[in-house]
Backbone bond lengths (Angstrom), bond angles and torsions (degrees), N, CA, C in turn:
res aa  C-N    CA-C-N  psi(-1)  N-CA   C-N-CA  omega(-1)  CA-C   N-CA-C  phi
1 X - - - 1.449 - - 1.532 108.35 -
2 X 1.284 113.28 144.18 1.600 123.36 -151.14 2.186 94.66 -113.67
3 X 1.478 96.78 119.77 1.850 87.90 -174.93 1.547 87.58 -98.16
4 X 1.565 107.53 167.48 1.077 124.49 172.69 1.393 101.82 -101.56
5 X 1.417 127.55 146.78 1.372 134.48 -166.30 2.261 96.29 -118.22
6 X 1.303 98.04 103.22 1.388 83.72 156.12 1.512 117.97 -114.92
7 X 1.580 109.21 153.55 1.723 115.42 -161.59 1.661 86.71 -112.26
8 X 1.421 111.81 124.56 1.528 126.10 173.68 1.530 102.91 -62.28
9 X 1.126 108.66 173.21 1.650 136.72 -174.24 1.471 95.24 -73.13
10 X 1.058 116.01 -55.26 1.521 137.49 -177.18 1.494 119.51 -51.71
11 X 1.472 104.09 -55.04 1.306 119.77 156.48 1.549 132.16 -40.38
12 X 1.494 100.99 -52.95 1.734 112.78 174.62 1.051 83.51 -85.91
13 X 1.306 172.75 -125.03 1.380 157.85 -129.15 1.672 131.77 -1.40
14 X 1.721 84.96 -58.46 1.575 96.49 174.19 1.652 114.71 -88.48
15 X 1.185 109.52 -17.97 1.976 116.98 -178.95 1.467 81.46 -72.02
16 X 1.240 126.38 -61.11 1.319 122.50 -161.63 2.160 126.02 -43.36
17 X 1.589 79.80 -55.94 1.903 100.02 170.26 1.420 119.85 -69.39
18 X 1.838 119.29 -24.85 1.180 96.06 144.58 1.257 145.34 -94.67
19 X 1.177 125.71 -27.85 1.549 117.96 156.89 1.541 104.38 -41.95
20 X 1.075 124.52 -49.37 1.580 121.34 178.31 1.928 105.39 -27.72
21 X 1.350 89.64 -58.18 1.781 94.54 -136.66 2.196 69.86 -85.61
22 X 1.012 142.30 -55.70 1.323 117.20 -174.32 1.793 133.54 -59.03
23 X 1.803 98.63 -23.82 1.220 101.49 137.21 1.648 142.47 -24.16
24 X 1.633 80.81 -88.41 1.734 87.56 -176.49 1.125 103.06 -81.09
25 X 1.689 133.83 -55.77 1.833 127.39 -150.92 1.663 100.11 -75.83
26 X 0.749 117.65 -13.61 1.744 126.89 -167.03 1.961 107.77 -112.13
27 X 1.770 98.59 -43.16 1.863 92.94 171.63 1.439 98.92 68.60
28 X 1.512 129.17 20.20 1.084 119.58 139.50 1.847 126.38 -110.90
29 X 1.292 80.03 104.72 2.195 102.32 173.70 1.058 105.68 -60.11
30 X 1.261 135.64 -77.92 1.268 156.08 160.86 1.609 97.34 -8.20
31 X 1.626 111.33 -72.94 1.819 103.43 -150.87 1.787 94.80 -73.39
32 X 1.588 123.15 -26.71 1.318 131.49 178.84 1.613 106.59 -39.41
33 X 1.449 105.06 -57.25 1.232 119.55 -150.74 1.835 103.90 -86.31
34 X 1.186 107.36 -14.84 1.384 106.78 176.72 1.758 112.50 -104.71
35 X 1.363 104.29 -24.32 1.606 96.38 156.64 1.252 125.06 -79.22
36 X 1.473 126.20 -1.85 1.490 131.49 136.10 1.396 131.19 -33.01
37 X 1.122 95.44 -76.20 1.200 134.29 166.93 1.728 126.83 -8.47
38 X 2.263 91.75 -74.17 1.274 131.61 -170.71 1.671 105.57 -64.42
39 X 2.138 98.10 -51.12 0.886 115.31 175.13 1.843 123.95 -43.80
40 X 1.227 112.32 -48.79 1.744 132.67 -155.92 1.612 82.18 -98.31
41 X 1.254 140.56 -24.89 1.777 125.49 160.89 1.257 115.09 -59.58
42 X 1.508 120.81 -50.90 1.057 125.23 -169.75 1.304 109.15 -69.13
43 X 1.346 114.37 -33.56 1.521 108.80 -163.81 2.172 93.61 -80.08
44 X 1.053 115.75 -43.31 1.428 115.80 -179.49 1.644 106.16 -50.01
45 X 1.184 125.48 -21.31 1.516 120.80 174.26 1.422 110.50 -72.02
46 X 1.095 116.33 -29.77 1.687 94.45 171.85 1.669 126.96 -67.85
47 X 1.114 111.15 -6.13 1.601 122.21 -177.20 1.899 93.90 -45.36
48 X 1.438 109.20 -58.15 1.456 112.62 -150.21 2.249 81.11 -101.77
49 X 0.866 133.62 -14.77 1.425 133.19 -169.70 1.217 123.22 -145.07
50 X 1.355 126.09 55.47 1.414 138.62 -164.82 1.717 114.72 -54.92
51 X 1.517 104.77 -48.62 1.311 112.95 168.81 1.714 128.17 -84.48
52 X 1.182 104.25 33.30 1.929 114.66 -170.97 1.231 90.83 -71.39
53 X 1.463 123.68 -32.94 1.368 124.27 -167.54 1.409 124.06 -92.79
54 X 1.917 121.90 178.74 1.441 103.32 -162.75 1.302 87.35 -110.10
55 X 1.461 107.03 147.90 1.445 144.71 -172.37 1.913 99.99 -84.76
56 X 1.203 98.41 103.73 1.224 107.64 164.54 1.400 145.32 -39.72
57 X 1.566 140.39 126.95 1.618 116.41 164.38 1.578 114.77 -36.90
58 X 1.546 130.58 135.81 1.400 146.50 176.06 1.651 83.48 -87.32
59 X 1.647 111.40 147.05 1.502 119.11 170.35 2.022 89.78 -113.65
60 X 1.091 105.76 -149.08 1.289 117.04 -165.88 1.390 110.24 -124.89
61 X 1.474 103.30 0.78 2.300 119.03 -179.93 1.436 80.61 -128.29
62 X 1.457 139.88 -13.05 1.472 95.25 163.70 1.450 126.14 -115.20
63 X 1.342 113.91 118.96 1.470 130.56 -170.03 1.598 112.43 -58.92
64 X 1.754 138.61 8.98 0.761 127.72 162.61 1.639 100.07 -152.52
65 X 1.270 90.14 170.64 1.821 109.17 -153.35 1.813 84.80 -97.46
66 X 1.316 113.55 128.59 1.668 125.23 -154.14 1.908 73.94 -126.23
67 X 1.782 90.87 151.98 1.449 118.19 176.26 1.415 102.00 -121.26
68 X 1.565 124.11 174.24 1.117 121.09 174.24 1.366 103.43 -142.86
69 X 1.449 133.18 163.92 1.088 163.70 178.12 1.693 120.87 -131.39
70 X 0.838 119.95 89.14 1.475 112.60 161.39 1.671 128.64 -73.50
71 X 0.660 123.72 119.94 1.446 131.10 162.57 1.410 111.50 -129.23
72 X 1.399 105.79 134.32 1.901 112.71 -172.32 1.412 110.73 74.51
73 X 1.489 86.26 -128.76 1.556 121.81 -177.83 1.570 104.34 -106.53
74 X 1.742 120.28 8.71 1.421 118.73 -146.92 1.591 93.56 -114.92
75 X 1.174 126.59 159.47 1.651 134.58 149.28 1.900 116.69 -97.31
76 X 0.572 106.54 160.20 1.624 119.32 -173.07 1.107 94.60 -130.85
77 X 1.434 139.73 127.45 1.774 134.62 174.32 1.792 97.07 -128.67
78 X 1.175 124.01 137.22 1.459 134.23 -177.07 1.698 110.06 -157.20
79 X 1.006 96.36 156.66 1.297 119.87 165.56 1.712 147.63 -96.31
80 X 0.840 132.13 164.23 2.127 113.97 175.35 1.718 88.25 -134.94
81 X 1.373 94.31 129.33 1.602 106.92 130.78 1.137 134.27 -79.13
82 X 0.835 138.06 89.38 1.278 124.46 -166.21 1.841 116.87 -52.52
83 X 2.008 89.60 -42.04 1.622 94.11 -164.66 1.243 103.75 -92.39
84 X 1.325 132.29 8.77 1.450 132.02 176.01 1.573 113.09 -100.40
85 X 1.452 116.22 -11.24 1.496 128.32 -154.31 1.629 105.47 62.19
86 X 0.769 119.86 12.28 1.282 125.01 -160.85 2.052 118.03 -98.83
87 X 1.788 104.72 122.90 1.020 114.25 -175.60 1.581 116.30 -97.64
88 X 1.537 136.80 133.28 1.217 143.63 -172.93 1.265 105.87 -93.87
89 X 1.404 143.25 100.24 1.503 114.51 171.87 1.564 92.79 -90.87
90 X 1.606 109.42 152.30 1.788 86.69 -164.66 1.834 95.83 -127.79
91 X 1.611 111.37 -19.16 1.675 106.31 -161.33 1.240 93.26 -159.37
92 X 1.139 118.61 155.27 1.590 131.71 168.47 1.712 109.08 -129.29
93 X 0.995 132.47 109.45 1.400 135.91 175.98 1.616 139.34 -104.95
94 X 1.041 150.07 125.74 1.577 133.64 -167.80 1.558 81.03 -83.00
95 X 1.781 80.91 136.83 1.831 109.92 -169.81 1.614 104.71 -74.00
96 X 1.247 138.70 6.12 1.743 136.87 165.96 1.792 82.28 -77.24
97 X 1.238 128.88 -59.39 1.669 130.00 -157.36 1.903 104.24 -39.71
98 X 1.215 100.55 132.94 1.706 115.89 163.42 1.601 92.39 -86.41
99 X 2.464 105.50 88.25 1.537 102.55 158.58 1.468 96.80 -65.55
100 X 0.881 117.60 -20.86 1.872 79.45 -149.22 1.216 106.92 -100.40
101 X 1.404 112.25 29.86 2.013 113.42 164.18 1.266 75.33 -90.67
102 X 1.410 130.23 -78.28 1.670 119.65 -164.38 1.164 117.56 -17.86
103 X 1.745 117.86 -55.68 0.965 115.71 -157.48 1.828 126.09 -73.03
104 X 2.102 98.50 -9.93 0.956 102.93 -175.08 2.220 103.24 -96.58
105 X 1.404 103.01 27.09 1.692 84.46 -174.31 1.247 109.19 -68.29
């Protein structure tokens, strides 16, 4: 069974500001454009394998059970519907960042 992957506002938000800032503050195009790239492969593998990835600690403020993806230095955080077929990609984070205080505001 084939999930549909939708990428939040939030999501392209933050993919966006970092390629941004390694773009310009860093002057690498090249590594920007291929941690795009790496990023938006990985995330297309959950279509056919939603759970390939590791299932996060649940806190007690967050109302759904979050997966992760690493790529790089980066986290990938998403979600499953199960009953929608439906995939959440929800945050992208540089992997030094404490997501999951964010995740508990």
């Amino acid at each position: 069974m084939k999930y549909n992957i939708r990428l939040t506002e939030t999501f392209l938000e933050e993919i966006d500001e970092i390629c941004e800032y390694i773009s310009t503050k860093l002057k690498a195009i090249d590594a920007a454009n291929r941690l795009r790239e790496k990023i938006i492969y990985n995330v297309l593998l959950l279509e056919n394998s939603p759970k390939m990835f590791t299932e996060i600690e649940k806190t007690e403020k967050t109302a759904r059970k979050y997966r992760r993806i690493v790529v790089n230095n980066y986290v990938i955080l998403y979600t499953i519907d199960e009953s929608k077929n439906m995939i959440y990609v929800s945050h992208v984070y540089y992997g030094g960042m404490d997501y999951m205080s964010d995740l508990n505001k």
